[in-house]
N, C-alpha and C positions, 0 to 999 in steps of 0.2 A: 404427691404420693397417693396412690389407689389406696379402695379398702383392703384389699390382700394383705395378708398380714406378713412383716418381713419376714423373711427365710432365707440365709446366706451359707455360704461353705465355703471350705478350704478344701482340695481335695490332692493332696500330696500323693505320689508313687513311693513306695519306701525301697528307693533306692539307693540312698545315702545322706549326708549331710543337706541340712535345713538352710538355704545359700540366704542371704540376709533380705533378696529380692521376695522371697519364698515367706519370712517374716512379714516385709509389710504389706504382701498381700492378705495375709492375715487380719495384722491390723488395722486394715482398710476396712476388712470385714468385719469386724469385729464393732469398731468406731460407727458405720455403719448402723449395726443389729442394733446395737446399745442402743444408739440415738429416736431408735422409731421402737424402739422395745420392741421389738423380733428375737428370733433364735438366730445363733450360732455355731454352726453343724460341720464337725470332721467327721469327714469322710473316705477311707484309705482305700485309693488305686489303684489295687497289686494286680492287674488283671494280665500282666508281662511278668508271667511267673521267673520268665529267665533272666528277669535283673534283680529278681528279688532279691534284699539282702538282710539276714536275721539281726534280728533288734534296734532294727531303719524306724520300725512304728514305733518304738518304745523310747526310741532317742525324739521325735516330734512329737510326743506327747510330752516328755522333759521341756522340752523346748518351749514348750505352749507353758506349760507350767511356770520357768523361770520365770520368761515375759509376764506372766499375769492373764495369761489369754486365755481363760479355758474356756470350750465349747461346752454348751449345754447339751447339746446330744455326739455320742462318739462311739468309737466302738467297746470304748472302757465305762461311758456313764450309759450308754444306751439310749431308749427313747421308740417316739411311738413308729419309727419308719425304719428299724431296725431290719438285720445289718448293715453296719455302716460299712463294712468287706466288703468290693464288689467280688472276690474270692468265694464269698458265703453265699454272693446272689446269682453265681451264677446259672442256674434254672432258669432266671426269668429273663434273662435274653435273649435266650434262641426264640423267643415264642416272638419277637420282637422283628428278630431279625426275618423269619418265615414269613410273617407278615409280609414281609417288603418284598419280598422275593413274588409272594403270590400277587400283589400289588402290581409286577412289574417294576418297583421302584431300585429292586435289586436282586441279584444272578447269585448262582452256586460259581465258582472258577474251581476248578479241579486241575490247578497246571503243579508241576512238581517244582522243586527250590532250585535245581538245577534248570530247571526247562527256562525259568525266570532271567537266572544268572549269566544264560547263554544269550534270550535276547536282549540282557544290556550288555553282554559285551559286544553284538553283530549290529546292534540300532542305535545310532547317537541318542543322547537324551533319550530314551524309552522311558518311555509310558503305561500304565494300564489304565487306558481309558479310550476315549472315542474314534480314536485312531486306529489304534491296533486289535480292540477287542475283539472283534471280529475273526482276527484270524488265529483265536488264543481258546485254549482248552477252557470253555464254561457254558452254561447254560442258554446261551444268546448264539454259540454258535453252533452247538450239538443240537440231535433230534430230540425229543422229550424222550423217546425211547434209550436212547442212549446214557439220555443225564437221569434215569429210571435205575438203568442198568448198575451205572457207578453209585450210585447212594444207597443201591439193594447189598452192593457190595462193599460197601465202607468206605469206599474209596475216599484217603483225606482228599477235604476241601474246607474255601471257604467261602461267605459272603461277603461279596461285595455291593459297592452303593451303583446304580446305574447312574451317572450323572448325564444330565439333560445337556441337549444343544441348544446353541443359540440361546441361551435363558441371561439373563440380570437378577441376580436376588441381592436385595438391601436388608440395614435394620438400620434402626437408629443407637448409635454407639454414646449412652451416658457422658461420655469424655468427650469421644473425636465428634460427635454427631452422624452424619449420615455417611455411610461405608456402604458401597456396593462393590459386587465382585461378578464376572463373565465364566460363567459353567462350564465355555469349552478349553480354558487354562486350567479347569481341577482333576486330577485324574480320580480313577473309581477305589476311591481309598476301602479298605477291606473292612468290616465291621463286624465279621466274627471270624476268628482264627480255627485252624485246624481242630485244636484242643477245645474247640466249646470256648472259650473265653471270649471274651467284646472286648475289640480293642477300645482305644477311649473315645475315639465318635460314636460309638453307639450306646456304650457304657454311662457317659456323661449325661445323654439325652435323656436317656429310660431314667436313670436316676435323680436325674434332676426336676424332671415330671413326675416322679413315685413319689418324692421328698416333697415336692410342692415349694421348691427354692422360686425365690422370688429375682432373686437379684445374685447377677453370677459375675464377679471378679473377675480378673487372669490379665495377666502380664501381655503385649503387644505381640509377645511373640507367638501368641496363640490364633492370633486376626487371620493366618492364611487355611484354620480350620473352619471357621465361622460359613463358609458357605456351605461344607458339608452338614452341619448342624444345623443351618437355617432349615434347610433342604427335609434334614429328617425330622424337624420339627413338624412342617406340614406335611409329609409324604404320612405320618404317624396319626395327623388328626390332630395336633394338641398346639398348633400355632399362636390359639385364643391363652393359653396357660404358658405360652414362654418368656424364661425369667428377662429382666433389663439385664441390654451386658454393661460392662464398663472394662474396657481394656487399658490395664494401668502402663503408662511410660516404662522404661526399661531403666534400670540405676546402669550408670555409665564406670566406664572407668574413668580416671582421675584425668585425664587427657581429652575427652571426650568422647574419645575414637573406638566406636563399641561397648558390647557390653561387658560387664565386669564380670570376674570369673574366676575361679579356685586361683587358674593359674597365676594370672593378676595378682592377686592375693600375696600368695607365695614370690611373686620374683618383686612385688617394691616395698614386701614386709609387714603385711597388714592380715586380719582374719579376714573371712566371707562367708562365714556363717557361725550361726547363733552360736553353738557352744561346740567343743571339741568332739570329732568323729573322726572314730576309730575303726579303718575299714579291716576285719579277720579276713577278707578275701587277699588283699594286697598287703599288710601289715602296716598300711599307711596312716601316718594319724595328723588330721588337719585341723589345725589351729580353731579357736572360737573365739568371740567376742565374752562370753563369761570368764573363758579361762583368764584370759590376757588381765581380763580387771574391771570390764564393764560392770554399771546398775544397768541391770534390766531397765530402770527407770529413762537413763542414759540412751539406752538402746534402741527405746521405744520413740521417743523425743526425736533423733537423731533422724528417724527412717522416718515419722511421720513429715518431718519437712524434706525429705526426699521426691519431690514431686508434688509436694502440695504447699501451698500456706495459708492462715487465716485472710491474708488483705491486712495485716499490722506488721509493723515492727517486731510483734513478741517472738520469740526464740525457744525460750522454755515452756512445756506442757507438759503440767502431769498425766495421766492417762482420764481424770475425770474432767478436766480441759478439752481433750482433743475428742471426747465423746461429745461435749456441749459446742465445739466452733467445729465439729468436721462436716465438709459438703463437698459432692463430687463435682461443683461448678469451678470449684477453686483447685484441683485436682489439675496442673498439666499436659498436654499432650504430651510435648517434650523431653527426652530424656532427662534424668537427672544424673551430673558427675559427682560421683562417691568423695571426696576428701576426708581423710582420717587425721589430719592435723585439725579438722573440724570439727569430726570426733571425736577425738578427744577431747575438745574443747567441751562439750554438750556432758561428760563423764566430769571434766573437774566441777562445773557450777553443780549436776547433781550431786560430788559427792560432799558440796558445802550447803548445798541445801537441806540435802537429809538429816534428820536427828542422828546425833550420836548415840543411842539406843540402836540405830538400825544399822549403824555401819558396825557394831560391836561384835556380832558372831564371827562377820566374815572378817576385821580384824584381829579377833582374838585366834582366828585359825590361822592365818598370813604370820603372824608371830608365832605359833606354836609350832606350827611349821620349817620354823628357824631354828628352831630350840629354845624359844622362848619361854617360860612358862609363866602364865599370867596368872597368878592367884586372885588378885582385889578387882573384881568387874568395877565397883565404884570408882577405880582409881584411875580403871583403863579406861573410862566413860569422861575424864578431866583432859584423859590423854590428847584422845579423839578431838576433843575442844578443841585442845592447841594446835593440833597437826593438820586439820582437813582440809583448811586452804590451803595448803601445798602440795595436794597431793593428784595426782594427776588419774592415774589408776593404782588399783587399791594395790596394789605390790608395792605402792610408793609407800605405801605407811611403814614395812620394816624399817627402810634407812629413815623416815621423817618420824617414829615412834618406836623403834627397838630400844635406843640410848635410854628411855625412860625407865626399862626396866633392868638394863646390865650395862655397865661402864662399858668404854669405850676400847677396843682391842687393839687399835690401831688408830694413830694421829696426824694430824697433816702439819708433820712437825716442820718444812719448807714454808708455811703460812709460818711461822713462828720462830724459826733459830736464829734467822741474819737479824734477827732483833733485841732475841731474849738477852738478859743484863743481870748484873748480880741485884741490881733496885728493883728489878721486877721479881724476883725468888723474894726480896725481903717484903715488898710490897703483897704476896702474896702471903705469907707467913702471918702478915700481919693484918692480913681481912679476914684469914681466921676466929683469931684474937676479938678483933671490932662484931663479930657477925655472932659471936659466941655469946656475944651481950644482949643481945636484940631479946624480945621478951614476946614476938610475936615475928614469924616468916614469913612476911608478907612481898610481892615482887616491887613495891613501891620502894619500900623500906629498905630494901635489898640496894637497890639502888642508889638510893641519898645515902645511904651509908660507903656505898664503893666511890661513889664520885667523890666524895668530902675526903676520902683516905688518897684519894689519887691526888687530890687539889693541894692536901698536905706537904703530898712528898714529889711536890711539884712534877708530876705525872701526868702527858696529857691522855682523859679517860680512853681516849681509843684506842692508843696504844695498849691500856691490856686487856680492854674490851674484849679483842680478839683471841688472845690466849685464852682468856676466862671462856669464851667457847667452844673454843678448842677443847679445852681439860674435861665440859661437862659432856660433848657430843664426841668428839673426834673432827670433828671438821667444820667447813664455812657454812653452817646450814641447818635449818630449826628456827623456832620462832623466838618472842624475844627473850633476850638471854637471860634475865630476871626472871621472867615467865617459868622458864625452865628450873633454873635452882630451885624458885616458889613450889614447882609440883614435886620435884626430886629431895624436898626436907633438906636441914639440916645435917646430920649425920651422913648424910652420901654424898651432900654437894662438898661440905670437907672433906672425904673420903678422896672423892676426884679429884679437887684442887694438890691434894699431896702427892697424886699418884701421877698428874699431869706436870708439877714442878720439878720430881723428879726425873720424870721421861726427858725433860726441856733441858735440866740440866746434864743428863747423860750424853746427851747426843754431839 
């Protein structure tokens, strides 16, 4: 690690939902910053005003929130290399992009969107680059008088990169290691549009030199930008100050075949991003990993071994973990395939690892939800106890924790009728009776008292084991059944048992 001091970002487009690849880019970044004590800087993209979409930034600032992630400089905390808009900066591009132009490093093109449209439909693969440019409306092939003419006169245009022949440009890629790419496969990608705006190669660059990022993330899919950006790092001067990249593996679909993706998502019934988004353009609302029932803690866990691991066994990390064992040595090239039967696996341990304290708001809302209404937080804090190993995501806790607070509506009176006997109504009648004596409700107690009443009246105990759970839950399921009467008292576990004899013998 250099003296530099670290400098990282995240630099989203707010064009929609936060895809969960888009997260652990984050917290790559993030784990990162933490680790060398650096900053961690969002930075929002909108410089494609026409995919803009309103409350895109406001939903990935939620997002950063849930997770735990917040950036030290943003456009909502600020800081000293403000704005973090490239919307708000746009002034300082063009001065950027002139440059390059007077440089030689890049041309005005002045063709129109049809002129474009006509030569790909007359040119197989068309290009605008070293092939064709020549014979295309811009500055390389106009007289200076000419390209004088059209900018005296407004005419749109834009800049583009000249990209060089014959060249090799490499870097050393933190992951893959050494990446080279051949200049006359890239065509002269555009780097300020009509409207004044920089598209993202020249946006990224100026900004990520103004910011003084040290270290720049991004997903694989971004490797076939990287020689345009090599290019404009030195064409600019600033070669000596460009960040290390590290381009992260791609999360796969469940198949391995490709990358994963909303659609994905939707057709084998799983979310793909962080929390639910709700596009006003389309009226479309796609699922999230919070809604469904994720910990953020869960979330986080799940993506950090997405493409990386420590070199152990270990599985579970909390976020102050995976800041003290994260390195980008152990960081795959390889894609990584997504499994959600494996996430959920990573959501039940965290939601038995967590204190019941913490699962308490958002269970007490998952029941209130239902029409539950939870008056004794102490009580619902014993709940939690019993129920968390079972629960998978947190919507499980209604069916594994509603019973504790309102009898049961309905019974799975098929587990119980081809058996029920008029010695089990009396056997039940009469652990009222026995259970009415007890002088202390405890689940032990509960217990050697049911067993010695079943032992009595020559009952074997499993036989009404099952009913007796039946009566307090409604069905085959809940922890143990002692347990349950112990937290439900006296006064309600007779309640059930009467209300449950009755239903057993109507049927």
């Amino acid at each position: 690690m250099s003296d530099k001091k670290v400098r990282v970002r995240f630099a989203p487009s707010p064009t929609g939902g936060l895809h969960l690849g888009g997260v652990r880019t984050v917290l790559f970044n993030y784990l990162f910053a933490k680790k060398h004590h650096g900053d961690f800087i969002l930075r929002i993209e909108d410089t494609d005003q026409s995919r803009y979409v309103e409350g895109a930034e406001a939903y990935i600032l939620d997002c950063l929130a849930w997770c735990g992630l917040m950036p030290d400089e943003s456009p909502v905390a600020g800081g000293a290399y403000a704005p973090y808009r490239q919307s708000e900066r746009k002034a300082i591009y063009r001065e950027y992009a002139e440059k390059l132009v007077r440089q030689g490093h890049a041309y005005y093109a002045f063709d129109t969107t049809e002129e474009l449209e006509q030569n790909r439909r007359e040119i197989p693969n068309f290009q605008y680059g070293q092939v064709y440019r020549d014979g295309l409306r811009n500055s390389l092939s106009l007289t200076e008088h000419e390209v004088n003419e059209l900018l005296d006169a407004n005419t749109p245009h834009v800049i583009r990169i000249k990209m060089p022949a014959d060249e090799r440009v490499s870097f050393n890629d933190l992951i893959r290691g050494q990446v080279s790419f051949e200049t006359n496969q890239v065509d002269d990608k555009v780097l300020l549009k009509a409207d004044g705006m920089p598209t993202y190669h020249l946006a990224v660059v100026v900004d990520d030199y103004l910011m003084k990022i040290s270290h720049a993330f991004r997903g694989e899919e971004w490797l076939p930008s990287a020689p345009v950006h090599l290019l404009l790092w030195d064409y600019l001067g600033w070669k000596a100050d460009m960040p290390k990249w590290a381009h992260l593996p791609l999360i796969l679909k469940p198949d391995g075949h490709g990358k994963l993706s909303k659609r994905d998502g939707a057709r084998l019934g799983f979310p793909v991003y962080a929390m639910n988004w709700f596009d006003a353009k389309t009226g479309e609302l796609t699922p999230g990993f919070r809604e469904l029932g994720f910990l953020p803690e869960a979330f986080l866990n799940l993506l950090a071994t997405l493409g990386w691991n420590d070199g152990s066994d270990q599985e579970i990390f909390s976020l102050d973990e995976l800041v003290q064992k994260f390195s980008l040595d152990r960081v795959s090239k390889a894609g990584a395939k997504f499994d959600f039967e494996k996430a959920k696996w990573f959501n039940a341990e965290w939601i038995r690892k967590v204190k019941a304290e913490s699962l308490k708001p958002k269970v007490k809302a998952i029941l209130e939800d239902k029409g539950i209404v939870v008056a004794d937080d102490a009580y619902l804090l014993k709940v939690i106890e019993q129920v968390k190993d079972r629960c998978v995501l947190l919507p499980d806790f209604y069916q594994q924790a509603g019973y504790f607070f309102e009898a049961p509506k309905e019974y799975d009176i098929n587990a119980v009728k081809p058996r029920w006997t008029d010695a089990k109504t009396e056997f039940f009648n009469l652990l009222i009776t026995k259970l009415s004596t007890l002088e202390t409700w405890e689940p032990a107690e509960l217990e050697t008292t049911f067993k010695a009443l079943a032992e009595e009246k020559a009952i074997k105990p499993g036989e009404v084991l099952l009913p007796f759970r039946i009566m307090l839950v409604g069905g085959k399921f809940g922890p143990h059944v002692f347990d349950i009467a112990g937290l439900l008292g006296k006064a309600e576990t007779f309640k059930r048992i009467e209300l449950g004899v009755g239903v057993f013998n109507e049927v």
